[in-house]
Backbone as a chain_set.jsonl record, in Angstrom:
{"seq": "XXXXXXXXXXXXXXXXXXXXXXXXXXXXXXXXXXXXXXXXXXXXXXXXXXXXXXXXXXXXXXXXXXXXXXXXXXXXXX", "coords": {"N": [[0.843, -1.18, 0.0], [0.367, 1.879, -0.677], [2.018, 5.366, 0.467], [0.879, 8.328, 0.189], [1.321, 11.879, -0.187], [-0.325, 13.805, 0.904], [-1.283, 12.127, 3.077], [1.077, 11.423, 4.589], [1.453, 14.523, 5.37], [-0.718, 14.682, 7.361], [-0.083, 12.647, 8.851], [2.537, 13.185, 10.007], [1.617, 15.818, 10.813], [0.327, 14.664, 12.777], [1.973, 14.597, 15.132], [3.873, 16.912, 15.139], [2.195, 19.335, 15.378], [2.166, 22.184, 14.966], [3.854, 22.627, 13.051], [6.093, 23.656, 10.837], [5.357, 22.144, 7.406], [5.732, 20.648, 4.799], [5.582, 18.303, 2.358], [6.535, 16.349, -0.207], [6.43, 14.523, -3.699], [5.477, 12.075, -5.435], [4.616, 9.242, -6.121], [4.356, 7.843, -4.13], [5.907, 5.838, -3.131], [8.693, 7.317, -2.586], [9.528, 9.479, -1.062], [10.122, 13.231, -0.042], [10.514, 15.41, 2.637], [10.372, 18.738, 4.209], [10.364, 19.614, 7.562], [9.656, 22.281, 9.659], [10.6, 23.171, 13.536], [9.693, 23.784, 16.213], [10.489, 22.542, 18.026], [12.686, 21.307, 17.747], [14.799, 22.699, 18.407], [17.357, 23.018, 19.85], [18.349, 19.954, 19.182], [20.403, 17.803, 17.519], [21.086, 16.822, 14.207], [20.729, 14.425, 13.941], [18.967, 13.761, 16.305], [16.602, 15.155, 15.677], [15.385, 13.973, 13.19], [15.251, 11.589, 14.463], [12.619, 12.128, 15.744], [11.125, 12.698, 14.146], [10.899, 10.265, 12.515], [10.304, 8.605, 14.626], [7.327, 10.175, 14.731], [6.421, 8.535, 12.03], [5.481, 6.139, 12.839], [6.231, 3.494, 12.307], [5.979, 3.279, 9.499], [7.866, 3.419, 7.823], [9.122, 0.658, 7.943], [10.884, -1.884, 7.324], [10.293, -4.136, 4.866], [7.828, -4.406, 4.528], [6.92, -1.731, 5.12], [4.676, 0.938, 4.493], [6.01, 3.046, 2.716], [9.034, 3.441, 1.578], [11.273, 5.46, 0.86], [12.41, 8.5, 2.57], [13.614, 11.676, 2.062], [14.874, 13.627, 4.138], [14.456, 16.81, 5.565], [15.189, 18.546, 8.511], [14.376, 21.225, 10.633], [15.04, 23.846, 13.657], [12.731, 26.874, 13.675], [14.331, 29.768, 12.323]], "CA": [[0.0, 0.0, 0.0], [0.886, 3.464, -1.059], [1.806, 6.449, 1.217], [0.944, 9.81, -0.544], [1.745, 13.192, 0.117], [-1.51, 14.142, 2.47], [-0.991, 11.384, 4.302], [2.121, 11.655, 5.295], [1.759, 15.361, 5.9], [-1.573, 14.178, 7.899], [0.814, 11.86, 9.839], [3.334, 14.145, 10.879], [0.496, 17.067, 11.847], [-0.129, 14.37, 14.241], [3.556, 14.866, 16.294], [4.153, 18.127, 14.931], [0.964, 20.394, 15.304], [2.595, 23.851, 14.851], [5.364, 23.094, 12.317], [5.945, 24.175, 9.275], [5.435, 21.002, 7.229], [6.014, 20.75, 3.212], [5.997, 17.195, 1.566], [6.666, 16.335, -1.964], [6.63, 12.954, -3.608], [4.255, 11.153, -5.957], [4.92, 8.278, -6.4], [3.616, 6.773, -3.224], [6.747, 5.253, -2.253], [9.887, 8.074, -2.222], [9.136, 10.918, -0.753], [10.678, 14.288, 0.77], [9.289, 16.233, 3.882], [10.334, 19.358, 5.214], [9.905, 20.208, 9.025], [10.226, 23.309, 11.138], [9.322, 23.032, 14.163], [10.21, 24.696, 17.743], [11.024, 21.215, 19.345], [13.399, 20.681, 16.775], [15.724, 23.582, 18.785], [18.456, 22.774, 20.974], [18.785, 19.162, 19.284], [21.123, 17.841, 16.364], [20.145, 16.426, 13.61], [20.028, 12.749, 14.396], [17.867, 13.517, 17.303], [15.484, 15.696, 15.01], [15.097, 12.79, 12.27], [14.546, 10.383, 15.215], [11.745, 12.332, 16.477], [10.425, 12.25, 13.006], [10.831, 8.722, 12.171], [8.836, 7.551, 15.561], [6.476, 10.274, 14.137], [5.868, 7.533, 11.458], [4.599, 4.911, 13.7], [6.262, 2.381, 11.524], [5.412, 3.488, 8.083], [8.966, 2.748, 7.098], [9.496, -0.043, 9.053], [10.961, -3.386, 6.908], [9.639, -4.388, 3.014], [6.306, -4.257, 4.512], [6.782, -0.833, 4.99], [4.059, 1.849, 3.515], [6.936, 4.418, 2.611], [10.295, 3.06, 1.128], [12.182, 6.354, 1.185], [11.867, 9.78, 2.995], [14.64, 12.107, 2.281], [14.356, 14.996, 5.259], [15.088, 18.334, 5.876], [14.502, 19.422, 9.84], [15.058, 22.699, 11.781], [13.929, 24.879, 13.952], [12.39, 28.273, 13.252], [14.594, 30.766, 12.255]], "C": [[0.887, 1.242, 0.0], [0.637, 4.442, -0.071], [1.657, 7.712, 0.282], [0.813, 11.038, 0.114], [0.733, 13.933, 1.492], [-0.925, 12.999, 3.619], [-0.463, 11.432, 5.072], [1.706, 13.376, 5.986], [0.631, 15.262, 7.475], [-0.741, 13.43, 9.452], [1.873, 12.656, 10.959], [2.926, 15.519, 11.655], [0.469, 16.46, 13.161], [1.229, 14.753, 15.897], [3.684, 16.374, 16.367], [3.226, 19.012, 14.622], [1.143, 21.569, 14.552], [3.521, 23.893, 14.048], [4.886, 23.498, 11.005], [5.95, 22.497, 8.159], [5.357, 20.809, 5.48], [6.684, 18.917, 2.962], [5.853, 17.205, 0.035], [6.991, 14.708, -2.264], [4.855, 12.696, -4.514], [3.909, 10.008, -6.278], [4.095, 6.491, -5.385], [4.747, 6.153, -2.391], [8.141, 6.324, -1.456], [9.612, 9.601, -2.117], [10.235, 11.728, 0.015], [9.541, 14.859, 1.444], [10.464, 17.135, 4.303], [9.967, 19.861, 6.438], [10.631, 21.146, 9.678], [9.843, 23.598, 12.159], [10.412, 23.207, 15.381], [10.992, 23.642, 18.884], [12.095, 20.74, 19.056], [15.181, 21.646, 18.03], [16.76, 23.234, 19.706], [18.939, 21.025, 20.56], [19.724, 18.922, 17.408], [20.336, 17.031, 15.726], [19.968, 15.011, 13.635], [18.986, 12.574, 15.309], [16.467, 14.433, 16.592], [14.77, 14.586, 14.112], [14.831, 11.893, 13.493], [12.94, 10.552, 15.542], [10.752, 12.148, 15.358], [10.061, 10.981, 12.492], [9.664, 7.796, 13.381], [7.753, 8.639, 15.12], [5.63, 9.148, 13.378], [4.962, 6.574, 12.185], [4.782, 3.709, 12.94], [5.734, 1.928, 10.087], [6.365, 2.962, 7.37], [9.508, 1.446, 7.523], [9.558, -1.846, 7.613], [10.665, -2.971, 5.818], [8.546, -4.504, 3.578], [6.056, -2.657, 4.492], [5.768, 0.075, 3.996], [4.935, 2.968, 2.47], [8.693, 3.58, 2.747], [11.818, 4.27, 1.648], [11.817, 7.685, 1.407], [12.776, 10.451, 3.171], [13.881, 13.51, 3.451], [15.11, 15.784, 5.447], [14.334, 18.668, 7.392], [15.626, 20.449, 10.167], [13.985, 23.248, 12.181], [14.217, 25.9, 13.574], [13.64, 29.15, 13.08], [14.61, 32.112, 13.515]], "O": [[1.928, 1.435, 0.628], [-0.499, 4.615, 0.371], [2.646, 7.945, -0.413], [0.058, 11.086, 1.085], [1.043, 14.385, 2.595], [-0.317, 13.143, 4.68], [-0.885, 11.49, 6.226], [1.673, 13.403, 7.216], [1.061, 15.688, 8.547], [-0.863, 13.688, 10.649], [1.939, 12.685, 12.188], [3.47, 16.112, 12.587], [0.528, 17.025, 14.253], [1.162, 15.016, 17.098], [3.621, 17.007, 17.42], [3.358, 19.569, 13.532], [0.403, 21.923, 13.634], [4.202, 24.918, 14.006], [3.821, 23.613, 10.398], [6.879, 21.753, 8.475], [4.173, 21.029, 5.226], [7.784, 18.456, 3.264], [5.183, 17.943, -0.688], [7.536, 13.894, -1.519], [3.69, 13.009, -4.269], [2.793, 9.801, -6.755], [3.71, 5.335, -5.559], [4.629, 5.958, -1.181], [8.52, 6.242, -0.288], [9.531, 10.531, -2.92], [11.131, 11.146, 0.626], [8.335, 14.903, 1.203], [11.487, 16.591, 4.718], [9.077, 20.707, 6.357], [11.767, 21.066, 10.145], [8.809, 24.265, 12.207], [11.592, 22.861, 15.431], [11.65, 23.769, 19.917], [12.644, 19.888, 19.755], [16.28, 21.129, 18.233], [16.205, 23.479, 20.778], [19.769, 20.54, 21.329], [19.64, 19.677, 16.439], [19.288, 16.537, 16.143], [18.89, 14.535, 13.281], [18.214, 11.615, 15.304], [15.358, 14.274, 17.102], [13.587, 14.337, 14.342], [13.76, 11.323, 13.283], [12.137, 9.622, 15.616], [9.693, 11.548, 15.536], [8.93, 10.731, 12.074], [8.791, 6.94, 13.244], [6.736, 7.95, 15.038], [4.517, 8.786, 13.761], [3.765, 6.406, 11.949], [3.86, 2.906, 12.799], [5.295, 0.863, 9.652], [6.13, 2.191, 6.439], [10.713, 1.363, 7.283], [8.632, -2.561, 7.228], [10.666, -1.776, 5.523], [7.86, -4.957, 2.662], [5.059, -2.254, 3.895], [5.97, -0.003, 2.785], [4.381, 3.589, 1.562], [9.296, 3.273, 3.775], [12.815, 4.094, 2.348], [10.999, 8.193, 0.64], [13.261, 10.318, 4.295], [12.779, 14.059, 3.46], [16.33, 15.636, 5.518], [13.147, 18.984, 7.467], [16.849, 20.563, 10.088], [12.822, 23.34, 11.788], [15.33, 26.246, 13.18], [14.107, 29.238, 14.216], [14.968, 33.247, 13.201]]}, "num_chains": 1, "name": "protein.A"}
């Protein structure tokens, strides 16, 4: 089953309420997501992408996975 672009952004509203949130991707499987988001602040970027990835809830998770590839861009706000 195919992840598409709402979805995902749908998905990540759910963690990230207040961010700034920009996905791209049509395909269903390889997508990009930008996030900016206030929680993101004081950590590096492995701990930003983590927080994102358990976002998923196991979307990428194995060849069963909904979502193959998710290149990411996080930060916080400016």
């Amino acid at each position: 089953m195919a992840m598409f672009a709402q979805d995902l952004e749908d998905l990540l509203r759910q963690s990230f309420p207040d961010a700034e949130i920009k996905v791209e991707g049509a395909d269903g499987v390889h997508m990009s997501a930008m996030i900016v988001d206030e929680s993101f602040r004081g950590k590096n970027r492995v701990q930003q992408q983590r927080a994102v990835y358990a976002a998923l809830k196991g979307k990428m998770d194995g060849s069963n996975g909904e979502l193959h590839a998710l290149a990411l861009t996080t930060k916080a706000p400016d």
